[in-house]
N, CA and C atoms of all chains as a GROMACS GRO file, in nm:
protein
  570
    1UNK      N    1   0.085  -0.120   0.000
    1UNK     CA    2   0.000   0.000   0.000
    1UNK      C    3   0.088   0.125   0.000
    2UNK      N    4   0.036   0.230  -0.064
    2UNK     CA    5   0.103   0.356  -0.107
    2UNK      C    6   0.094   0.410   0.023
    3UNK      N    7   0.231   0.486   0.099
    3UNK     CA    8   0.202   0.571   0.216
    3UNK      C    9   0.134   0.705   0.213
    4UNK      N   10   0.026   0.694   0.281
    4UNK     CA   11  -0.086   0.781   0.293
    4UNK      C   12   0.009   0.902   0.410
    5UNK      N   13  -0.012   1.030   0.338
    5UNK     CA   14   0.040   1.170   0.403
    5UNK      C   15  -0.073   1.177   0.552
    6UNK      N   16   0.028   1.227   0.629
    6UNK     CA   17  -0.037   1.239   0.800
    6UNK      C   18  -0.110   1.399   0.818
    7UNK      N   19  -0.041   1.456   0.662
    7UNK     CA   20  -0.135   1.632   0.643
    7UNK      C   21  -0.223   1.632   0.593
    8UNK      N   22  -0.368   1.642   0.620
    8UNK     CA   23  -0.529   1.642   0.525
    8UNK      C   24  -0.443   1.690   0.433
    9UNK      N   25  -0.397   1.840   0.431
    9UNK     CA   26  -0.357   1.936   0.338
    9UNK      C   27  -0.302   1.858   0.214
   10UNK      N   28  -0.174   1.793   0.244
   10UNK     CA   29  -0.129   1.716   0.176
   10UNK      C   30  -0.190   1.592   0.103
   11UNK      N   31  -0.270   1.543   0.209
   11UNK     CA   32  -0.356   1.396   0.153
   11UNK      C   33  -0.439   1.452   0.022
   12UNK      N   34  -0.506   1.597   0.074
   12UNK     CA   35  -0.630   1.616  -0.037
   12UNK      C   36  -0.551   1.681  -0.162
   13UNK      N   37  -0.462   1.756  -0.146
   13UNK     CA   38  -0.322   1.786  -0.252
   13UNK      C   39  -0.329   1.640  -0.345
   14UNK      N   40  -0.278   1.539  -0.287
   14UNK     CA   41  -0.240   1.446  -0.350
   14UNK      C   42  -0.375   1.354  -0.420
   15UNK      N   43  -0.481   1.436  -0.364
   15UNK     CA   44  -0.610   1.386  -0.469
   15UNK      C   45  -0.625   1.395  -0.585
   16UNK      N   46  -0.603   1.502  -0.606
   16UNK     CA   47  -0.570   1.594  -0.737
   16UNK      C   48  -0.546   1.512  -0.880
   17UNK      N   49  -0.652   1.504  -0.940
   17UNK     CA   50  -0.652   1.421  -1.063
   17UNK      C   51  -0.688   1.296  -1.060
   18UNK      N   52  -0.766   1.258  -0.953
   18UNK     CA   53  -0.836   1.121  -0.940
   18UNK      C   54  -0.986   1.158  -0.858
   19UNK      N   55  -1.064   1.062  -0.925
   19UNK     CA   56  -1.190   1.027  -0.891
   19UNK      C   57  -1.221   1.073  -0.733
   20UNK      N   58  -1.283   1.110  -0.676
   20UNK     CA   59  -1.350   1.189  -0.565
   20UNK      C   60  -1.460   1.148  -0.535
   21UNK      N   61  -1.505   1.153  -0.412
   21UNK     CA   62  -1.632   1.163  -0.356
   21UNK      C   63  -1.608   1.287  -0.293
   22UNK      N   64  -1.723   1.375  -0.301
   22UNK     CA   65  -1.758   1.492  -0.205
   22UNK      C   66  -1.847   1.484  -0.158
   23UNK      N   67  -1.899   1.508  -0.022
   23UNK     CA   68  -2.022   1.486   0.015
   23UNK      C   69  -2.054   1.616   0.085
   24UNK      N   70  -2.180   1.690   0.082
   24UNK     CA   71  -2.211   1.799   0.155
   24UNK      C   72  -2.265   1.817   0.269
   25UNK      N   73  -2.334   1.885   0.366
   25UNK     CA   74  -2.342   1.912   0.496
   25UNK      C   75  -2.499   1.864   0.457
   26UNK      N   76  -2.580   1.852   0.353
   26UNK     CA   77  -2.724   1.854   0.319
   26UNK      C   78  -2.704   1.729   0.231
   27UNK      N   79  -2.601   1.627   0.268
   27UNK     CA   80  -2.591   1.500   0.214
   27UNK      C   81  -2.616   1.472   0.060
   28UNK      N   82  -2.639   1.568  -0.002
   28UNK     CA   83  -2.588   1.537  -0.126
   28UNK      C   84  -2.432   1.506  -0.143
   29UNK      N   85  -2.437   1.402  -0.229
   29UNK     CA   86  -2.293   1.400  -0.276
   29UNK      C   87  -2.232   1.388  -0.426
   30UNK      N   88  -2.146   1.482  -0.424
   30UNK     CA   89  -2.078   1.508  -0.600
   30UNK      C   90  -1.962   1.397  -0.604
   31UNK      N   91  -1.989   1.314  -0.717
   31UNK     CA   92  -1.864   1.227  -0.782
   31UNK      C   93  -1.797   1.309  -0.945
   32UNK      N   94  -1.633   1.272  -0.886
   32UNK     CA   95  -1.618   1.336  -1.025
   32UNK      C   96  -1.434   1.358  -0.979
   33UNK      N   97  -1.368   1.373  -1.091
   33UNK     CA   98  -1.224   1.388  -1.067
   33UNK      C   99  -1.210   1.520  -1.073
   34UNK      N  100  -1.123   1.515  -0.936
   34UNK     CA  101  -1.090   1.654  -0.888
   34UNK      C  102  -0.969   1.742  -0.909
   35UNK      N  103  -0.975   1.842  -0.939
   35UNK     CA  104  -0.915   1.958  -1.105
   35UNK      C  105  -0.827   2.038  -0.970
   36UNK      N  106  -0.872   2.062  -0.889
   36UNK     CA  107  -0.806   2.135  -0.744
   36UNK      C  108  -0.898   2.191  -0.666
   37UNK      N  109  -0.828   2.242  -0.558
   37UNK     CA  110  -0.925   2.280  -0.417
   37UNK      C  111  -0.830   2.395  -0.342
   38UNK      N  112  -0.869   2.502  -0.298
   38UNK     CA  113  -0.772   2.564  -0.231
   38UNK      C  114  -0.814   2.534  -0.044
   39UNK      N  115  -0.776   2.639   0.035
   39UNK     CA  116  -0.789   2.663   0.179
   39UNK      C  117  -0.922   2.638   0.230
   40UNK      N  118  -1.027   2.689   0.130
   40UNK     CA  119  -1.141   2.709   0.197
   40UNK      C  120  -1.234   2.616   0.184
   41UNK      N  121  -1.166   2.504   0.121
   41UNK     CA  122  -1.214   2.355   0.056
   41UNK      C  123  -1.305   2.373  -0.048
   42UNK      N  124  -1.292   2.500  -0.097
   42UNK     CA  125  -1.344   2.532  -0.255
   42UNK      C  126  -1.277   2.406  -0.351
   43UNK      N  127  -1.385   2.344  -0.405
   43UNK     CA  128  -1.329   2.243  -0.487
   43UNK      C  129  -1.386   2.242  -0.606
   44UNK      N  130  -1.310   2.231  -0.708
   44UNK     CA  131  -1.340   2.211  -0.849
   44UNK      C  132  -1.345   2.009  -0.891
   45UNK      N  133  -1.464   1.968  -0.968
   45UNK     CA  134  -1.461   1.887  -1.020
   45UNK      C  135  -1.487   1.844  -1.127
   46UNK      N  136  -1.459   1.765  -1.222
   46UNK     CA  137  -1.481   1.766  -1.357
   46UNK      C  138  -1.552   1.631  -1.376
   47UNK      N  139  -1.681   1.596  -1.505
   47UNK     CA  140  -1.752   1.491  -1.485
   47UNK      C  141  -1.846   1.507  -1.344
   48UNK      N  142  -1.892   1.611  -1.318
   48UNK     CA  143  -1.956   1.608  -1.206
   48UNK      C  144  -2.088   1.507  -1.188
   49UNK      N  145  -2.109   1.447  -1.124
   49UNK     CA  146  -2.233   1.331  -1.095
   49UNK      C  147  -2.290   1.356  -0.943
   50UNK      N  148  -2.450   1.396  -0.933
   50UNK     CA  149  -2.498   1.459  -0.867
   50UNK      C  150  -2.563   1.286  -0.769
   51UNK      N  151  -2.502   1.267  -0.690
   51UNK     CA  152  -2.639   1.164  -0.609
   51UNK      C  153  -2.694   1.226  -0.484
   52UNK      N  154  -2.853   1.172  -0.473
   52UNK     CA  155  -2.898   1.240  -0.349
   52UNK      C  156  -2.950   1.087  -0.323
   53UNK      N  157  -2.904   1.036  -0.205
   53UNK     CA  158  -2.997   0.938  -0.138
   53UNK      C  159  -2.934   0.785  -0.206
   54UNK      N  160  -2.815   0.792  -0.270
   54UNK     CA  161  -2.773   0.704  -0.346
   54UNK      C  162  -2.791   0.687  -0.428
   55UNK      N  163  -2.869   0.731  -0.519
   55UNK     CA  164  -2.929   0.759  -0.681
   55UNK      C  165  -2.864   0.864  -0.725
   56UNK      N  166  -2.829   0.837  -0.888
   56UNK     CA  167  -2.782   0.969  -0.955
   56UNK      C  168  -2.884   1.072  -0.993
   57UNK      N  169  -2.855   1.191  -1.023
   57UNK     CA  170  -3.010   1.270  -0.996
   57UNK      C  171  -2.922   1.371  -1.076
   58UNK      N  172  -2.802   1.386  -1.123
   58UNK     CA  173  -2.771   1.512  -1.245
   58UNK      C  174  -2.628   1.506  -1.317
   59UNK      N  175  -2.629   1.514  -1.422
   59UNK     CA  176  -2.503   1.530  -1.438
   59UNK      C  177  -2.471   1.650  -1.505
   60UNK      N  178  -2.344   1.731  -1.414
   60UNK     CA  179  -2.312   1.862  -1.431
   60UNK      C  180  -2.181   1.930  -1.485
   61UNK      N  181  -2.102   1.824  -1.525
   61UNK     CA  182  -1.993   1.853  -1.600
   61UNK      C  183  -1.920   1.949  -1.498
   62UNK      N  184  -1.847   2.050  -1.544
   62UNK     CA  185  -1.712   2.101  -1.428
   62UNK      C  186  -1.801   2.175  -1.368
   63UNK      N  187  -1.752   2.198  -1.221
   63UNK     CA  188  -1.869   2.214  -1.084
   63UNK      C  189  -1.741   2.286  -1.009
   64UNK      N  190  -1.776   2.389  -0.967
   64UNK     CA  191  -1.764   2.460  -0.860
   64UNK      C  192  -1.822   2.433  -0.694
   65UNK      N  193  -1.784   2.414  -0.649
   65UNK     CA  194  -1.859   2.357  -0.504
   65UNK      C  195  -1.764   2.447  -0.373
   66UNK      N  196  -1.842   2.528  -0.321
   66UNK     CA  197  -1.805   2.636  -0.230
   66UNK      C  198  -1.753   2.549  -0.091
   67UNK      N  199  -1.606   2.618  -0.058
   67UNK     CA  200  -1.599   2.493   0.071
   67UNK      C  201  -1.706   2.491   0.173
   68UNK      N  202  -1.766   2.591   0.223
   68UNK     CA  203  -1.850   2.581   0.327
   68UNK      C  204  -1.891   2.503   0.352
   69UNK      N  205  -1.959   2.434   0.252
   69UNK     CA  206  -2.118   2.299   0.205
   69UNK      C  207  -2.041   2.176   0.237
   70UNK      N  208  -1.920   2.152   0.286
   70UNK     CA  209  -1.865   2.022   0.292
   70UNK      C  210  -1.846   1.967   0.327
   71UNK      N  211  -1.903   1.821   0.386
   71UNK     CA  212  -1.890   1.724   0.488
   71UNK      C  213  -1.702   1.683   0.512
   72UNK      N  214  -1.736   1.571   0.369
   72UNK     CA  215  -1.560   1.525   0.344
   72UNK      C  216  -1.536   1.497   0.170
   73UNK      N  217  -1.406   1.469   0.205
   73UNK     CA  218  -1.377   1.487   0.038
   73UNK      C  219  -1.289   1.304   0.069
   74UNK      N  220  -1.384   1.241  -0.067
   74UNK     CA  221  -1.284   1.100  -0.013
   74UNK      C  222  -1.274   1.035  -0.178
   75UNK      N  223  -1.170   0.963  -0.186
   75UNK     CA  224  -1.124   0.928  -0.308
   75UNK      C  225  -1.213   0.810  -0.348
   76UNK      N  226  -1.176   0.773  -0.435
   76UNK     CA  227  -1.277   0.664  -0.505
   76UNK      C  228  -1.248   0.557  -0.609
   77UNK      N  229  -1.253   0.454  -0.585
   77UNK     CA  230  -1.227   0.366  -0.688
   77UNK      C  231  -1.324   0.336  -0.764
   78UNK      N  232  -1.269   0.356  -0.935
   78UNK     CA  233  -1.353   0.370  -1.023
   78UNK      C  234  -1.434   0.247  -1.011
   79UNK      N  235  -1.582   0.220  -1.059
   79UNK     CA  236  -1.604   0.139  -1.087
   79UNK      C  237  -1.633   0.113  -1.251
   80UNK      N  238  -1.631  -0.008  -1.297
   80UNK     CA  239  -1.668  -0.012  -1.450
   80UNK      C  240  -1.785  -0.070  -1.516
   81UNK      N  241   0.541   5.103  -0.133
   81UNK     CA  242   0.386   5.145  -0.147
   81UNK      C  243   0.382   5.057  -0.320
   82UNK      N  244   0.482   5.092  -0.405
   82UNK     CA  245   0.431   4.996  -0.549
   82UNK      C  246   0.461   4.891  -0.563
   83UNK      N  247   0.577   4.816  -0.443
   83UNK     CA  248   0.511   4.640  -0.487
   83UNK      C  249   0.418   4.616  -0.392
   84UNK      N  250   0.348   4.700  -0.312
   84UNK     CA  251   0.192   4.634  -0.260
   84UNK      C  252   0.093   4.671  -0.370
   85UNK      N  253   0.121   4.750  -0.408
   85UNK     CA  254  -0.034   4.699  -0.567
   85UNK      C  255   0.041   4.629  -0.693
   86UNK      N  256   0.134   4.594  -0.688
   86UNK     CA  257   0.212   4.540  -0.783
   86UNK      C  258   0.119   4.359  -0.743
   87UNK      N  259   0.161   4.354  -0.608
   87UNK     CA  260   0.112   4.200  -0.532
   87UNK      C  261  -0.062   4.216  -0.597
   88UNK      N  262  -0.122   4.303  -0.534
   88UNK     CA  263  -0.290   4.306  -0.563
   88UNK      C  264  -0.349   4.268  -0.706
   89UNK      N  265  -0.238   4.336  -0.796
   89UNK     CA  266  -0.270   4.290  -0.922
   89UNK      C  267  -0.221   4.183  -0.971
   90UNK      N  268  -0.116   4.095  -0.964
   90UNK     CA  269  -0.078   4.016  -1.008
   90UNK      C  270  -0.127   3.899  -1.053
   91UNK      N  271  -0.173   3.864  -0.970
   91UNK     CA  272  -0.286   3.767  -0.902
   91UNK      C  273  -0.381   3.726  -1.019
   92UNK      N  274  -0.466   3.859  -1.119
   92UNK     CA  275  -0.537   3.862  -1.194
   92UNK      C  276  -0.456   3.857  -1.336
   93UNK      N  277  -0.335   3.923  -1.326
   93UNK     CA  278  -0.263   3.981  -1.461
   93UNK      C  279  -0.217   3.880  -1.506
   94UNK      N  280  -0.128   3.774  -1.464
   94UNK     CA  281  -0.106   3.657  -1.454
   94UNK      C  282  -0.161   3.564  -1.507
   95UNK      N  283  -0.288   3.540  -1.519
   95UNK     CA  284  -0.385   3.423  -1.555
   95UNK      C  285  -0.424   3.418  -1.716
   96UNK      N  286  -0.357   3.395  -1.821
   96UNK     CA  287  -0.407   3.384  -1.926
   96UNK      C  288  -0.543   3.302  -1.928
   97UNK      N  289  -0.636   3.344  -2.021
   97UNK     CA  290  -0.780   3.273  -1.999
   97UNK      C  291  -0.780   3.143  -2.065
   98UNK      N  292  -0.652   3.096  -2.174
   98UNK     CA  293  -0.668   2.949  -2.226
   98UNK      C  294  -0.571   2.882  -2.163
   99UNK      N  295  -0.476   2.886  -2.047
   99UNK     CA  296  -0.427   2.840  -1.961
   99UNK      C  297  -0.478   2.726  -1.910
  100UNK      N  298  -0.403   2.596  -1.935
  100UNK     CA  299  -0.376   2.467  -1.903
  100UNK      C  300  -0.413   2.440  -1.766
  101UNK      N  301  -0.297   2.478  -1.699
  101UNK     CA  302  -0.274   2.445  -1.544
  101UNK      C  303  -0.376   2.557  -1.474
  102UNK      N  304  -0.485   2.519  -1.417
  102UNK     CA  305  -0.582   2.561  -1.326
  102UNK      C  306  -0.520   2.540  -1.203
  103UNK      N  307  -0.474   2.639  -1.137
  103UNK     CA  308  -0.441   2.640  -1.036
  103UNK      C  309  -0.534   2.603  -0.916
  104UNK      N  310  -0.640   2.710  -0.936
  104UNK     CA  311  -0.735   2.762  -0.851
  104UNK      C  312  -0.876   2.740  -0.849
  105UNK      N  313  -0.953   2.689  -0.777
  105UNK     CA  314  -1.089   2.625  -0.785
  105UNK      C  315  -1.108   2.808  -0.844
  106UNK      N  316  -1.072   2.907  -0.849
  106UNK     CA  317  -1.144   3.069  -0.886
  106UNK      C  318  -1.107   3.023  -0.988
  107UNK      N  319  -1.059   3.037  -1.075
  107UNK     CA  320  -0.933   3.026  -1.199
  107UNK      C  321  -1.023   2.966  -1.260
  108UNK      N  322  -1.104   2.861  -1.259
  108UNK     CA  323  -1.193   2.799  -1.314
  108UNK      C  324  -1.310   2.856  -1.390
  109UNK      N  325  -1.362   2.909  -1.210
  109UNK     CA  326  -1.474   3.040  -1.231
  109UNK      C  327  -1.460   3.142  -1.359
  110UNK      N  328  -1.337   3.158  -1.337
  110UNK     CA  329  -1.318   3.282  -1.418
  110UNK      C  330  -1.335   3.237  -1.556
  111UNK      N  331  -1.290   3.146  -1.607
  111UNK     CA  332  -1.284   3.099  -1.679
  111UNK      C  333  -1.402   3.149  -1.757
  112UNK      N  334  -1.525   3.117  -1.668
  112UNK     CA  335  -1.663   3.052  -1.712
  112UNK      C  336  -1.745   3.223  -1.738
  113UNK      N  337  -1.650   3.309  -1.724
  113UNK     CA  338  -1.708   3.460  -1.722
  113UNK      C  339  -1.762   3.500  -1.894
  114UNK      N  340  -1.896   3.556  -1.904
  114UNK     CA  341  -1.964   3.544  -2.016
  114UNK      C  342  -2.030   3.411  -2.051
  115UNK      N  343  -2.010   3.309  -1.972
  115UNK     CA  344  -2.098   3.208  -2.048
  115UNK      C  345  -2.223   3.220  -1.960
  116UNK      N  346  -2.321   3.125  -1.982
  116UNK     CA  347  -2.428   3.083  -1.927
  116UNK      C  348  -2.360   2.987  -1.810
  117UNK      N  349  -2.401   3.019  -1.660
  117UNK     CA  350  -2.348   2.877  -1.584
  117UNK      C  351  -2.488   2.883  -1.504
  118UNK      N  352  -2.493   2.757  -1.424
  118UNK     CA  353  -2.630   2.692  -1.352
  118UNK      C  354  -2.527   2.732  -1.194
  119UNK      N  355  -2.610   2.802  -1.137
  119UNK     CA  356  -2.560   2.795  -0.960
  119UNK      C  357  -2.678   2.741  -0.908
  120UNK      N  358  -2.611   2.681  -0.783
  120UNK     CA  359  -2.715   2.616  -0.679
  120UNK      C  360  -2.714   2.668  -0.561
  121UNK      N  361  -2.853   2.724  -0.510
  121UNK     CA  362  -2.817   2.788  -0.384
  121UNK      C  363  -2.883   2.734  -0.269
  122UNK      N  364  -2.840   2.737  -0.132
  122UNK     CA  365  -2.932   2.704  -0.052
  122UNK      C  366  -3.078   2.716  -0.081
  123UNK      N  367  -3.157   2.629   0.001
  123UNK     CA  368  -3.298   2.678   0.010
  123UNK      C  369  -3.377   2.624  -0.062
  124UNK      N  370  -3.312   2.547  -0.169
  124UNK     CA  371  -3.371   2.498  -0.305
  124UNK      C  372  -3.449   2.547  -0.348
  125UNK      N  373  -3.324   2.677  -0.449
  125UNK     CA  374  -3.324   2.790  -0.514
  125UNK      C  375  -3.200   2.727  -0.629
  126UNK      N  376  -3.255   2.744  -0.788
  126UNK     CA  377  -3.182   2.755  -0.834
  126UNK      C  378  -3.131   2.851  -0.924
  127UNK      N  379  -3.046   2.876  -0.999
  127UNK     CA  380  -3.043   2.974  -1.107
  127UNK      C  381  -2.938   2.989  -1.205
  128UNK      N  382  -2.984   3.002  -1.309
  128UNK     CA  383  -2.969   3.018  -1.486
  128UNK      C  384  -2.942   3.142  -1.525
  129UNK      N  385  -2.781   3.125  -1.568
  129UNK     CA  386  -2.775   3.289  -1.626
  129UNK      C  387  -2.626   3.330  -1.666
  130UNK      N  388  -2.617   3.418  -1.747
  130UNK     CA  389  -2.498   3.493  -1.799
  130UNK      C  390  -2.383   3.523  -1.688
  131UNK      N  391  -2.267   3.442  -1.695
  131UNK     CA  392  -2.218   3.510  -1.561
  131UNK      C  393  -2.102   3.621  -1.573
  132UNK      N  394  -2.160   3.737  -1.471
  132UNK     CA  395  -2.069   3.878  -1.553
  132UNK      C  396  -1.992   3.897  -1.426
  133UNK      N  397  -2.002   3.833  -1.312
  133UNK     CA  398  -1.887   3.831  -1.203
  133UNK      C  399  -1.884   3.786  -1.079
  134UNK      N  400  -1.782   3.780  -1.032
  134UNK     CA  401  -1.800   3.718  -0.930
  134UNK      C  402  -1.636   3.759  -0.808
  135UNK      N  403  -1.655   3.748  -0.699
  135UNK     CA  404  -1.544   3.715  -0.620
  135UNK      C  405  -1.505   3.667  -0.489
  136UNK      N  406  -1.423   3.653  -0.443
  136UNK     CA  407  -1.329   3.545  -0.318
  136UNK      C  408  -1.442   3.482  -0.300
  137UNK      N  409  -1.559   3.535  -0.251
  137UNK     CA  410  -1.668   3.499  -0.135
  137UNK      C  411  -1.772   3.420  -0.219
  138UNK      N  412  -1.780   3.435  -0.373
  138UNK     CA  413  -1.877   3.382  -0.449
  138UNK      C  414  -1.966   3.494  -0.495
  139UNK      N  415  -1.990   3.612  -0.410
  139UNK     CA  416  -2.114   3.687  -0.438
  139UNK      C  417  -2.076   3.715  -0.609
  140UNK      N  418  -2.232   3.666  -0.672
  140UNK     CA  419  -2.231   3.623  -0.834
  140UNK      C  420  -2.304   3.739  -0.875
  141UNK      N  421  -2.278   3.799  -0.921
  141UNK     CA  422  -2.348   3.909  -1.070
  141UNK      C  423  -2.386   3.797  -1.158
  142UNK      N  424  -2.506   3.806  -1.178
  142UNK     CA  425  -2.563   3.742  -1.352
  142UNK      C  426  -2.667   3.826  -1.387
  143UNK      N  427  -2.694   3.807  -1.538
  143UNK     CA  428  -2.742   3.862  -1.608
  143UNK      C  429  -2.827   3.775  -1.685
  144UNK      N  430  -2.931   3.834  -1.723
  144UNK     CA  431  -3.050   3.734  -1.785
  144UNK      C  432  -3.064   3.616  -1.732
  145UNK      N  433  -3.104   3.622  -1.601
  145UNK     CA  434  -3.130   3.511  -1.502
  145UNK      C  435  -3.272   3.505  -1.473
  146UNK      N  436  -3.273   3.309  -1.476
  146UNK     CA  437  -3.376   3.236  -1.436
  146UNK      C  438  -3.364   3.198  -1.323
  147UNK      N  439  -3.455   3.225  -1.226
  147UNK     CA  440  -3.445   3.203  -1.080
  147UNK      C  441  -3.557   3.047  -1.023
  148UNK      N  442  -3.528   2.933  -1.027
  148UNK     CA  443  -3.614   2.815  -0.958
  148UNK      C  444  -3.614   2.789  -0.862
  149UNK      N  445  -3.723   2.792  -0.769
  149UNK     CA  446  -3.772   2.766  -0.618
  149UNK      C  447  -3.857   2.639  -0.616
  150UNK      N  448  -3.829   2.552  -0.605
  150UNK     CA  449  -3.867   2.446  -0.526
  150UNK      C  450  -3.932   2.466  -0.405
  151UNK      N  451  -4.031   2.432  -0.380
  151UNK     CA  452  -4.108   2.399  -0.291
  151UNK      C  453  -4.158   2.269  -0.255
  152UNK      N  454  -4.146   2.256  -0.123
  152UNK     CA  455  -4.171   2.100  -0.082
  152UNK      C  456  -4.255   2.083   0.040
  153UNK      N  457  -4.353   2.041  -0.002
  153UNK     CA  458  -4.471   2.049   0.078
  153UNK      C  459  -4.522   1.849   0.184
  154UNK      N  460  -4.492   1.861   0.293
  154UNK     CA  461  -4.575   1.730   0.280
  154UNK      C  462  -4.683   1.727   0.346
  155UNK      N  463  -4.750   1.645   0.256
  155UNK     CA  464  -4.924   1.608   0.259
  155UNK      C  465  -4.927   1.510   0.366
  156UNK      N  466  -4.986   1.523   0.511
  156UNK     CA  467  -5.002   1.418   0.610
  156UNK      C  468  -5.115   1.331   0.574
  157UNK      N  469  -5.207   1.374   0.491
  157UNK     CA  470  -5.352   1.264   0.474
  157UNK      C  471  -5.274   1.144   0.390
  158UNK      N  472  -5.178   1.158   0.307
  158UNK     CA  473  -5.152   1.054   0.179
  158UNK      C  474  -5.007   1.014   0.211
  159UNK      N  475  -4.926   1.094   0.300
  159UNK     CA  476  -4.795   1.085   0.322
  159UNK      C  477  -4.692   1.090   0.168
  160UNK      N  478  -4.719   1.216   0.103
  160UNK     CA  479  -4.628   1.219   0.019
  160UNK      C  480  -4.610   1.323   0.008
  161UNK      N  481  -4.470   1.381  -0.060
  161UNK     CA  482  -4.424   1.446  -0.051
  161UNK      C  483  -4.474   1.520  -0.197
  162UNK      N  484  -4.517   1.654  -0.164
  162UNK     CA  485  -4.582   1.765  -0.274
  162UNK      C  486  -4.449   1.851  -0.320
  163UNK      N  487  -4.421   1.890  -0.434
  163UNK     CA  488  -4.328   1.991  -0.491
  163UNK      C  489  -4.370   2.058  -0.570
  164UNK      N  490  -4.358   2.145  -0.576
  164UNK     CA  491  -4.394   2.286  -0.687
  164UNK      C  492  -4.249   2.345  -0.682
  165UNK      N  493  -4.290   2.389  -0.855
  165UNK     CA  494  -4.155   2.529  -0.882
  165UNK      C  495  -4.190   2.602  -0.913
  166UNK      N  496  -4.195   2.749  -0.884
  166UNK     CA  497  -4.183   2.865  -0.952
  166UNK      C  498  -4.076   2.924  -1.023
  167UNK      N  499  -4.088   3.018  -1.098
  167UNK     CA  500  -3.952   3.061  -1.185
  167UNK      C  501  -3.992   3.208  -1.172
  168UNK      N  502  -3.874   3.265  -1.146
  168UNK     CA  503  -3.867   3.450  -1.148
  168UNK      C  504  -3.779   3.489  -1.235
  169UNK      N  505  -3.800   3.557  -1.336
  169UNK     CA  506  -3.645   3.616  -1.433
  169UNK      C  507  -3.656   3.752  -1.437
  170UNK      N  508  -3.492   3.778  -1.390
  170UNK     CA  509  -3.438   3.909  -1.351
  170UNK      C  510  -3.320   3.957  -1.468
  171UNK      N  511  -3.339   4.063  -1.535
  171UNK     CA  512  -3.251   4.106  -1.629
  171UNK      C  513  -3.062   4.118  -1.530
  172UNK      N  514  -3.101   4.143  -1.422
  172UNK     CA  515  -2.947   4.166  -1.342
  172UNK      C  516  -2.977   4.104  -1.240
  173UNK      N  517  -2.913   4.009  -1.184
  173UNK     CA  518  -2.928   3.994  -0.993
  173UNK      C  519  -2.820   3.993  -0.944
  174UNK      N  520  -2.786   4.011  -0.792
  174UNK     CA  521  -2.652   3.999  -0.699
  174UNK      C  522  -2.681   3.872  -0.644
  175UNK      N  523  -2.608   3.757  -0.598
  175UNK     CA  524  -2.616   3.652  -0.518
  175UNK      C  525  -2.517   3.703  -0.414
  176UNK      N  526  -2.552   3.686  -0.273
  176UNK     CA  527  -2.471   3.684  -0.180
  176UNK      C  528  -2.417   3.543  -0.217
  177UNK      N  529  -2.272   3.557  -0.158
  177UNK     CA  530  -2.190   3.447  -0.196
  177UNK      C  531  -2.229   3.312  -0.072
  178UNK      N  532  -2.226   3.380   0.041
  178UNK     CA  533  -2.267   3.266   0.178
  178UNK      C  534  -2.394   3.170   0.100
  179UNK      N  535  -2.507   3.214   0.045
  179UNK     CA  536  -2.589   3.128  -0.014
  179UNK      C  537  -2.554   3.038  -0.156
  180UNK      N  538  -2.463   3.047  -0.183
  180UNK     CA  539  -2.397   2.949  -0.343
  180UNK      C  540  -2.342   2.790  -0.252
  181UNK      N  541  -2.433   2.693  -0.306
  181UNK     CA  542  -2.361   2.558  -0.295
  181UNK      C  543  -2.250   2.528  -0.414
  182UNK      N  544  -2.325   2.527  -0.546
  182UNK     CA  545  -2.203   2.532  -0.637
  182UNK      C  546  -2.233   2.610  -0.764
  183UNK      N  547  -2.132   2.612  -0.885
  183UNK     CA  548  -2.114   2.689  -0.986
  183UNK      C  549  -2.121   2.550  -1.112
  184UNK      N  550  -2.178   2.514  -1.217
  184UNK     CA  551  -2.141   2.440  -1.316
  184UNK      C  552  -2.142   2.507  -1.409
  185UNK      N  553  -2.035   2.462  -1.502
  185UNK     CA  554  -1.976   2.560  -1.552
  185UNK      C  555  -2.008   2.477  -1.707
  186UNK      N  556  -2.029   2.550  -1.820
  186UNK     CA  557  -2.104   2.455  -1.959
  186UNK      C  558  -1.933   2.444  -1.997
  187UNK      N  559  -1.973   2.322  -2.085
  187UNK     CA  560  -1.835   2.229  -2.120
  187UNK      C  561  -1.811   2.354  -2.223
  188UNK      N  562  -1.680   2.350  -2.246
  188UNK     CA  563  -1.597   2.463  -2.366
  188UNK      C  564  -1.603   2.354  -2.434
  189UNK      N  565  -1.607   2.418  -2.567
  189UNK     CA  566  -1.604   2.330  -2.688
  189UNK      C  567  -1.459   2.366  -2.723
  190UNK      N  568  -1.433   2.216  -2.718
  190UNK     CA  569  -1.227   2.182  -2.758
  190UNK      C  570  -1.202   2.258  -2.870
   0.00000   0.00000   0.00000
């Protein structure tokens, strides 16, 4: 197993260009590979895929998502 | 006193608009300035429109905006859940930025 960084900062840095889960404070959650994120957990994603409740419910192509709204940001293995 | 506005501007001067490397979840935004983008706002409120600006905080200037309100009503006799939308269109609006969940931005054509 690849050694996982002990800095969020760093961990979510090293997200950067792979598949994502984001999930929000109102439990929606955005799938989609993530383009970057700065301080305020402003995150950009590309292929955006909207699920509410475990169902897909939109697809939004590159997405802006304000950090405020953000539960966690967790990586994802593709499925096919 | 002139490399502190030298710093203030840079920031912006810097950013060619067909630039590769996106640094910045903004950088993106910016990107998307003059197109049509879809924001989502609390409240389930949405809105459609020209985007003519924006900054740090999100607060969005658009133009020729469609405004959708969702409403969600539940019915206790049948136990289901009622929704209605209304639509409001505003030639200019301000979004406070605290109310923006997100920005989608329409695909550029390669």
């Amino acid at each position: 197993m690849t050694e996982i960084s002990k800095k969020p900062g760093e961990f979510t840095r090293s997200l950067v260009g792979h598949p994502v889960k984001v999930k929000l404070t109102s439990n929606i959650e955005y799938r989609g590979i993530l383009i970057s994120l700065d301080g305020h957990l402003n995150v950009v994603l590309e292929d955006t895929e909207e699920y509410v409740g475990g169902s897909l419910k939109n697809k939004l192509g590159d997405t802006f998502i304000r950090g405020n709204n953000l539960l966690y940001i967790s990586p994802m293995t593709r499925k096919k | 006193m002139s490399e502190k506005h030298e710093i203030a501007t840079s920031s912006i001067q810097k950013e060619p608009a067909y630039t590769e490397a996106i640094r910045q979840p903004l950088d993106t935004v910016r990107l998307a300035l003059g197109e049509r983008v879809y924001v989502k706002l609390r409240g389930e409120r949405e809105l459609r429109g020209k985007l003519h600006g924006f900054d740090q905080h999100m607060n969005i200037l658009l133009s020729d905006a469609e405004e959708t309100i969702t409403h969600i009503k539940f019915d206790p006799v049948t136990n289901e859940e009622i929704t209605s939308k209304t639509t409001k269109t505003s030639e200019m609006i301000f979004v406070r930025g605290d109310l923006v969940i997100l920005v989608s931005i329409p695909r550029r054509a390669a």
